[in-house]
C-alpha angles and dihedrals in degrees: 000000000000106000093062119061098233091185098067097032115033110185102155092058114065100209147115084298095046091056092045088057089045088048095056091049102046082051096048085050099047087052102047117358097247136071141200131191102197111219102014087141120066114239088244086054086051089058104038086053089045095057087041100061090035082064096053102032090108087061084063107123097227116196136157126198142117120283138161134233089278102043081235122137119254129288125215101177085063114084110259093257096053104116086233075068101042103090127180135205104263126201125158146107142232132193100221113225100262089082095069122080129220091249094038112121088250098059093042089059080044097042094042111127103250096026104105096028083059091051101051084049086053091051092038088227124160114245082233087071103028121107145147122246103268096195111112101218098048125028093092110028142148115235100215115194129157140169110349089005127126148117131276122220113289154137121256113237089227125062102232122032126184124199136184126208109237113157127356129227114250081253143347126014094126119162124263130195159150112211123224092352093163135006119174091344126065085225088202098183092063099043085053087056091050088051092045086059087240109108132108100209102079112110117189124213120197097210119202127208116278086015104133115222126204105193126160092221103176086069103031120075110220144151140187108244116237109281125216134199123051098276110105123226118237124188125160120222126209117192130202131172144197100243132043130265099010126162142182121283110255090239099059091033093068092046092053103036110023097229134051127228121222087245084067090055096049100042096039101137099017099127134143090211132052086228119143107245 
């Protein structure tokens, strides 16, 4: 395997190395929510994932719109401040997973032995509630965003999200979030202050490419901030969830993505927590 840099990270080799990596995450995680391992990526895996995305950036589902924190339709019955009522201009792509073949550069980082079993000892999950994403347009996918683009403040449908770093925006398209925001319960009060630019809880990353980020999504508010330049951003995103065979709403699904699977439309509603998606 020549895209990940074994040497520093070997996670295909349980040891005294190995630990010290998984110290420095749990540590990162326990601090901020949120963890990056800088360079986890060769140089030589920065730039396969970047021509591969570059090939199949004309597959991106583009779409623009408004859209609140939840990707749910208005509510009238809410009062107009409510953040089910805050919506943001959205524009943004993603190239679904289908795009993205078994011996692509993407699937062999994902596909790698060790690979998910590293991750799940990073999150400290139990094997009991540790899955891939099973839907079939999204659990490997490239986030695609240029000149004006970004992402408004929102929650991530699946519990753990990794993403790599692949090619970075002219300027801007930091990383924006709340960790642990809400967790069990929607805490309302503290997103709106989120949305109202007045809470203290926001932290920024500035990501660079080949960096890999471990980040619980479905509990933490975030955004990427607008980009600016002609050079498109690229990060890979990697999604894993507590329970088996779990897929995307058919709702969402269609926003993100442009088309539904049959599998949205059979497992809609099938979900281990009462969250707002």
């Amino acid at each position: 395997m020549t895209l990940i840099d074994l040497a520093r990270y070997p996670i295909d080799m349980p040891g005294a190395a190995l630990d010290a990596v998984l110290a420095r995450v749990h540590a990162q995680l326990d601090r901020d929510g949120c963890a990056v391992l800088p360079g986890f990526l060769t140089a030589q895996g920065v730039a396969a994932l970047a021509a591969e995305a570059d090939a199949v950036a004309d597959k991106a589902h583009r779409s623009y719109g408004r859209t609140n924190a939840y990707f749910t339709a208005d509510d009238p019955d809410l009062p107009p401040d409510h953040p089910k009522r805050r919506f943001f201009e959205r524009s943004n792509a993603f190239i679904p997973a289908d795009n993205f073949p078994k011996d692509g550069p993407l699937r062999q980082v994902h596909d790698f032995p060790g690979f998910d079993e590293f991750i799940r000892a990073c999150l400290r999950e139990p094997a009991e509630r540790f899955f891939r994403y099973a839907d079939p347009l999204a659990d490997a996918i490239v986030n695609m965003a240029g000149e004006g683009n970004g992402f408004p403040w929102h929650f991530d449908t699946n519990n753990f999200t990794v993403t790599l770093a692949i090619q970075n925006a002219d300027e801007g398209g930091a990383f924006e979030y709340a960790p642990m925001i809400r967790r069990g319960d929607e805490n309302f009060d503290a997103v709106a202050r989120v949305l109202d630019g007045t809470s203290d809880q926001v932290r920024v990353l500035h990501l660079k490419p080949g960096d890999l980020q471990l980040f619980k999504g479905r509990y933490s508010l975030h955004r990427v901030a607008p980009l600016r330049g002609t050079t498109p951003r690229y990060v890979a995103i990697l999604s894993y969830v507590e329970q088996p065979d779990m897929v995307g709403s058919p709702e969402r699904t269609r926003q993100l993505y442009g088309r539904v699977l049959p599998i949205h439309l059979e497992r809609a509603g099938r979900r281990a927590d009462a969250l707002i998606d």
